[in-house]
C-alpha positions as a Markdown table, in Angstrom:
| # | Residue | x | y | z |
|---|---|---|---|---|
| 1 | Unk | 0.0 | 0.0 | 0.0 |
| 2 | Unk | 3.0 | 2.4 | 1.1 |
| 3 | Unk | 4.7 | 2.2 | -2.2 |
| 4 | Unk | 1.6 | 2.4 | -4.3 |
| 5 | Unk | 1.0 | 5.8 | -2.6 |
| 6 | Unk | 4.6 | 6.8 | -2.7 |
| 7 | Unk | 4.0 | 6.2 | -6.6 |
| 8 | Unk | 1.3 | 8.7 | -6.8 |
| 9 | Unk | 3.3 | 11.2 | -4.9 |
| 10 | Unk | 5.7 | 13.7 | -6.9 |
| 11 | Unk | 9.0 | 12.3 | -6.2 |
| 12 | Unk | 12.2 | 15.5 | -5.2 |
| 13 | Unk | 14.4 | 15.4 | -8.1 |
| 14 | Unk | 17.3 | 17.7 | -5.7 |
| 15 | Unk | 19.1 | 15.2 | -4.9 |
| 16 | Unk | 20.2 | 14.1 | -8.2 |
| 17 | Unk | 21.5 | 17.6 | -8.7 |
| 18 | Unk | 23.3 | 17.8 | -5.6 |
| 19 | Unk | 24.8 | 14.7 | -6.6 |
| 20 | Unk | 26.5 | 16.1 | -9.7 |
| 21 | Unk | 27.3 | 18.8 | -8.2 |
| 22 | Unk | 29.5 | 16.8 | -5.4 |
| 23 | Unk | 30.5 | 14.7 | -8.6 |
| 24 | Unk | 31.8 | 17.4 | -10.0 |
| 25 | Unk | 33.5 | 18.7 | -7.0 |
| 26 | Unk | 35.4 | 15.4 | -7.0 |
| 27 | Unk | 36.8 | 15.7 | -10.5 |
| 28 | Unk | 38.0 | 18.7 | -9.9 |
| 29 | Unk | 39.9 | 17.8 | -6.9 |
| 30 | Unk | 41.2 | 14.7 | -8.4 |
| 31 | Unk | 42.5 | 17.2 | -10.8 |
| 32 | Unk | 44.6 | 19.8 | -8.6 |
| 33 | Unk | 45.8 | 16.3 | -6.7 |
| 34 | Unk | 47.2 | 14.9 | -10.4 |
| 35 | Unk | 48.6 | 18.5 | -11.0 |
| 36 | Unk | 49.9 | 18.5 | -7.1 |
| 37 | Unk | 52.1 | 15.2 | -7.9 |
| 38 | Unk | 53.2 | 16.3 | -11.5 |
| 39 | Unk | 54.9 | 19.3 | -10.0 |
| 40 | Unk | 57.5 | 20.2 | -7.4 |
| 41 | Unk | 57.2 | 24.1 | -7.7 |
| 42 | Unk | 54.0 | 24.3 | -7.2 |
| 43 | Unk | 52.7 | 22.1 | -4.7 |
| 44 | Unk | 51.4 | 25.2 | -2.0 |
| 45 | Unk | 48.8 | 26.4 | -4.7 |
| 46 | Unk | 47.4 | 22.8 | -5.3 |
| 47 | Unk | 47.2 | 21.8 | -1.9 |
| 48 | Unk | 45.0 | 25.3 | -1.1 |
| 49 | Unk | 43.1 | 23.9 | -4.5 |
| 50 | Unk | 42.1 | 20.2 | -3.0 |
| 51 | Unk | 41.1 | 22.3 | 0.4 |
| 52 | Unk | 39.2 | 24.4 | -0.9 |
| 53 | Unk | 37.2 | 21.8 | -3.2 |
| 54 | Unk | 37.0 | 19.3 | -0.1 |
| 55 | Unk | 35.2 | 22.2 | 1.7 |
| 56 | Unk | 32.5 | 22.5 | -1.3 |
| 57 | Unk | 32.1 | 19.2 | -1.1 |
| 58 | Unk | 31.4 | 19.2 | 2.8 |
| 59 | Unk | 28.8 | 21.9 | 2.2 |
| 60 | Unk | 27.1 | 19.9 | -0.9 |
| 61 | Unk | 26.9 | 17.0 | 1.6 |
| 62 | Unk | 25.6 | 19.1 | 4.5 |
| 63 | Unk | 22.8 | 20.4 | 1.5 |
| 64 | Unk | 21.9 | 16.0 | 0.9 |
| 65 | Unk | 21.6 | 15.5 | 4.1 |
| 66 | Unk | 19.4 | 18.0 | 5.4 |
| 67 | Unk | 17.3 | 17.5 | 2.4 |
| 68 | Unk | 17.3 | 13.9 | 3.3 |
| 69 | Unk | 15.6 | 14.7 | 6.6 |
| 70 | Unk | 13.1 | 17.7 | 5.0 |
| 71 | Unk | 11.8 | 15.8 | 1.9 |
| 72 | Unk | 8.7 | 13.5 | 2.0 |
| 73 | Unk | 9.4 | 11.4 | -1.0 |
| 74 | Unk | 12.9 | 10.9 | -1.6 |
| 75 | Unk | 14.1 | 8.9 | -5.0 |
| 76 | Unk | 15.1 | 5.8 | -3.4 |
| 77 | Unk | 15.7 | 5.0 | -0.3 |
| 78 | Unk | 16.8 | 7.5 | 2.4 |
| 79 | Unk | 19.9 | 5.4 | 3.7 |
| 80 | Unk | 21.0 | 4.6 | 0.0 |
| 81 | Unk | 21.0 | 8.6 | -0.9 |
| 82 | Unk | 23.2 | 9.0 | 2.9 |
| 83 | Unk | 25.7 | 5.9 | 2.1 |
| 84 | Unk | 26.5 | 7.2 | -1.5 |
| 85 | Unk | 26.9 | 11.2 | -0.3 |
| 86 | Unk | 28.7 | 9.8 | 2.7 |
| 87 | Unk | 30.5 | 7.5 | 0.3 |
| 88 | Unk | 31.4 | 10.3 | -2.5 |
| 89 | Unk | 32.8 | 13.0 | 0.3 |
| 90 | Unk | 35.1 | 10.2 | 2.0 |
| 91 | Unk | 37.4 | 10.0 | -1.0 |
| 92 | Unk | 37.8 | 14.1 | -1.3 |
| 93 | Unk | 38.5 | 14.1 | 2.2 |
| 94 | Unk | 41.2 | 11.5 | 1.5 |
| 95 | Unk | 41.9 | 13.6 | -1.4 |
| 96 | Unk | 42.4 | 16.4 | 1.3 |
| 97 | Unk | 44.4 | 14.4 | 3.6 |
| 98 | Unk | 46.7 | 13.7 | 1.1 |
| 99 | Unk | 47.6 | 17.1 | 0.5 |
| 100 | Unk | 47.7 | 17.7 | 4.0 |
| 101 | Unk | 50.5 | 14.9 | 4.5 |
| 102 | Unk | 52.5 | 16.6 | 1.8 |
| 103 | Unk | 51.9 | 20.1 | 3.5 |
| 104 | Unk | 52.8 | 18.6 | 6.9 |
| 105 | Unk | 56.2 | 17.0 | 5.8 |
| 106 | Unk | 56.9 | 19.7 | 3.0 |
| 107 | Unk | 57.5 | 17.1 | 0.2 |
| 108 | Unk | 58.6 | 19.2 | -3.3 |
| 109 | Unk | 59.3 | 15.5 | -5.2 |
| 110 | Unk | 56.9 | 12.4 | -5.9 |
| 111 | Unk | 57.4 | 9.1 | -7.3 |
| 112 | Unk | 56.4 | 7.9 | -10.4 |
| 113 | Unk | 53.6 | 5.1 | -9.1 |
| 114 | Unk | 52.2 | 8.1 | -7.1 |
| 115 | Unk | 51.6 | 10.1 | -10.2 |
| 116 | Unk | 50.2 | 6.7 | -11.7 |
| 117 | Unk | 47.7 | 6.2 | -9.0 |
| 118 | Unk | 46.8 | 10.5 | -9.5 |
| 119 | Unk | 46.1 | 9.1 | -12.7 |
| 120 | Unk | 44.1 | 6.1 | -11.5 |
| 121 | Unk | 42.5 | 8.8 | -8.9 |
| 122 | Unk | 41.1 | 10.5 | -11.6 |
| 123 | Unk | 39.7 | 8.1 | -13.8 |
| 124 | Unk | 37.7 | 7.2 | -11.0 |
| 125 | Unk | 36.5 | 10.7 | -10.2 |
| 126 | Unk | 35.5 | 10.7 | -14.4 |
| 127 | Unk | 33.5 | 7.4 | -13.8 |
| 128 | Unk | 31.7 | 8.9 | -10.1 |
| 129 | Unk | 30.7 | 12.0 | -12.8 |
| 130 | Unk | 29.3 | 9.9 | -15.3 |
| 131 | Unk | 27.3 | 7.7 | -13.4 |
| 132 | Unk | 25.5 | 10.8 | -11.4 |
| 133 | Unk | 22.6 | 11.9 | -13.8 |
| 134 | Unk | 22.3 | 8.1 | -14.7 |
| 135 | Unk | 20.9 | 7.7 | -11.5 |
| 136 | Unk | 17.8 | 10.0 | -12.1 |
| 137 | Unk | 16.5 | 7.0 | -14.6 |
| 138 | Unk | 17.4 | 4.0 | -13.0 |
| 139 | Unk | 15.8 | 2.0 | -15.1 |
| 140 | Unk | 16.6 | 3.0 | -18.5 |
| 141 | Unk | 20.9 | 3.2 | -17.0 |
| 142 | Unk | 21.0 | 0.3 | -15.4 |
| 143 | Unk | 23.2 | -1.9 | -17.5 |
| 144 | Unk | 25.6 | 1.2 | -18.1 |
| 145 | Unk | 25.5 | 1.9 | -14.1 |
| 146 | Unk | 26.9 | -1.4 | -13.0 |
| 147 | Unk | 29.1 | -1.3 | -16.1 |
| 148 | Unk | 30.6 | 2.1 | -14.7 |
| 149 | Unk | 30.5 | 0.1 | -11.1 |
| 150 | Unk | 32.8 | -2.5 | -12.8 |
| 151 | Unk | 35.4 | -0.4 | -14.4 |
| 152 | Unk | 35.3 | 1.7 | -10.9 |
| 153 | Unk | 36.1 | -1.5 | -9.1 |
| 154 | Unk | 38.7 | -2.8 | -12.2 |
| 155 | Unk | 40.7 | 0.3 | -11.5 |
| 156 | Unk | 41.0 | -0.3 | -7.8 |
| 157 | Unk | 42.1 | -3.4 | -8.0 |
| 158 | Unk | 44.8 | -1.9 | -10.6 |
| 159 | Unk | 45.8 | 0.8 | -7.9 |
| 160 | Unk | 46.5 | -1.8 | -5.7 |
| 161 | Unk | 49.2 | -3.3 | -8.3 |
| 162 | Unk | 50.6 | 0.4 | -8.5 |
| 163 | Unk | 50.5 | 0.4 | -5.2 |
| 164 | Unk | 52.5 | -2.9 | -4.4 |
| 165 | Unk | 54.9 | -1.5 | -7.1 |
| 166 | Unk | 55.4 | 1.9 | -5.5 |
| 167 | Unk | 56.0 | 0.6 | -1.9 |
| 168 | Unk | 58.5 | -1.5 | -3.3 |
| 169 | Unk | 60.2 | 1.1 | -4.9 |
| 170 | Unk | 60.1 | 3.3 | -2.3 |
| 171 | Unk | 61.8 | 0.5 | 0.4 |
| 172 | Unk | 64.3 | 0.1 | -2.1 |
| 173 | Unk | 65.1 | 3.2 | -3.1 |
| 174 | Unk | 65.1 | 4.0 | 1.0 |
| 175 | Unk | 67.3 | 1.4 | 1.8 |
| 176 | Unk | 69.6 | 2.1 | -0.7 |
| 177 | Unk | 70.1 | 5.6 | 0.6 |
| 178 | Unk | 69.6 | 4.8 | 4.1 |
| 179 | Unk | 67.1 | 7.7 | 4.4 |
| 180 | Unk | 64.1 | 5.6 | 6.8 |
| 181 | Unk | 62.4 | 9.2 | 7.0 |
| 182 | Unk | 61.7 | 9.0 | 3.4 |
| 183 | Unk | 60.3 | 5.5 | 3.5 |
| 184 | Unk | 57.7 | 6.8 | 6.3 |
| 185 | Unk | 56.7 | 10.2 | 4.8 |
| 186 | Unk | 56.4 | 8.3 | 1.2 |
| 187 | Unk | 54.1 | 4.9 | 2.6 |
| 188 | Unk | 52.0 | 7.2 | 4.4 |
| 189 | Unk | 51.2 | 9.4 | 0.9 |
| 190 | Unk | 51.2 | 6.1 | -1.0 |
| 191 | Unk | 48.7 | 4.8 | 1.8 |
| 192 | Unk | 45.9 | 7.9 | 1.4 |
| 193 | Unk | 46.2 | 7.6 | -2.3 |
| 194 | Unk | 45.1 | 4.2 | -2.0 |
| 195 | Unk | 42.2 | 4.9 | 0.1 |
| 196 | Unk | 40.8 | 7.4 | -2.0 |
| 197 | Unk | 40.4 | 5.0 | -4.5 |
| 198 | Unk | 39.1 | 2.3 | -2.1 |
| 199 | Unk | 36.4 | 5.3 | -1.3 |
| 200 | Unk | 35.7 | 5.4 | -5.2 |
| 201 | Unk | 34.9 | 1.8 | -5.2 |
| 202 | Unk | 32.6 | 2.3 | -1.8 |
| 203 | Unk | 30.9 | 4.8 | -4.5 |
| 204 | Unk | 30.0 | 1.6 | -6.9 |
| 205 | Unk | 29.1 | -0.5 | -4.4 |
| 206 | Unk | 26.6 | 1.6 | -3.3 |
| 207 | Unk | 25.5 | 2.4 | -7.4 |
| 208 | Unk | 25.4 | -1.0 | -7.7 |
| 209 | Unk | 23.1 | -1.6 | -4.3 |
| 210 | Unk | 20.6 | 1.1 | -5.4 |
| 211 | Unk | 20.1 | 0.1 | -8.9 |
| 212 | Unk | 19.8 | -3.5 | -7.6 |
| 213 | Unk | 16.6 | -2.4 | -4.9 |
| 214 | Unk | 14.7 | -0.4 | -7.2 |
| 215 | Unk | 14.7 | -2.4 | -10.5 |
């Protein structure tokens, strides 16, 4: 009887805004991150870019989830629409923590996995971008949603080969120059890249899980 009348009911089409908004956000953090390991002159200006985008995002998240709570009829369920906002802002705020490792320890040099996994970073955040006004038409995007939830989930598990790669380097390259400092500050950059792309792949879960209850 409850969904019958929710049928009937205009449904609040915000939230799919919001969420491209955030999206959108994303990308362009992922962007000033790539550009913030690509350069060694430069890194001050990038870092003040992924703040400032990881405070849009906070406020775009604050905007879903006081909506959440406001609307009557939401799109799809109300803990679906919380776990993917939640989901999205987790990986700029490892995004942000990144930058704020490399602030912290003033590095000026990166390795080459890191710049591969900037790279991975971002094709993610292009895939997160896509797969936001999808969601609006669930039906009709389904087999292209879980498609983008495949390739999101096929690049992590290539981040973690870079990964692999790049701590191995990085121990090697450490022990040859007996510099332990170097191995620390590096792992612990190496180890927030890699969770922003394990908060991508939280992302296509939760794609996944919504276009799977409401088919």
């Amino acid at each position: 009887m409850l969904d019958w009348f929710q049928r009937l009911m205009p449904r609040e089409d915000k939230f799919f805004e919001l969420f491209k908004q955030h999206a959108a956000v994303i990308v362009a953090g992922a962007d000033a991150l790539r550009k913030l390991l690509e350069t060694g002159d430069q890194t001050g200006e990038y870092c003040k870019q992924v703040f400032a985008r990881e405070n849009e995002a906070d406020e775009i998240t604050r905007q879903v989830l006081v909506a959440v709570r406001r609307t009557f009829i939401t799109p799809f369920d109300r803990s679906d629409i919380q776990a993917l906002i939640n989901s999205m802002d987790d990986s700029i705020d490892q995004m942000n923590k990144t930058a704020k490792t490399i602030t912290l320890f003033e590095v000026k040099s990166f390795e080459p996995h890191m710049r591969e996994m900037a790279d991975v970073i971002m094709r993610a955040a292009e895939l997160t971008i896509e797969a936001m006004p999808l969601l609006s038409h669930l039906r009709q995007n389904a087999s292209r949603l879980n498609a983008i939830a495949e390739e999101i989930t096929k690049v992590e598990e290539e981040s973690d080969q870079i990964y692999d790669r790049g701590i191995k380097a990085l121990f090697l390259a450490s022990r040859e120059a007996k510099d332990p400092m170097g191995y620390i500050v590096g792992a612990e950059i190496y180890d927030h890249l890699e969770k922003v792309v394990d908060r991508f792949e939280d992302v296509a879960n939760h794609v996944s899980g919504i276009v799977i209850e409401n088919l």
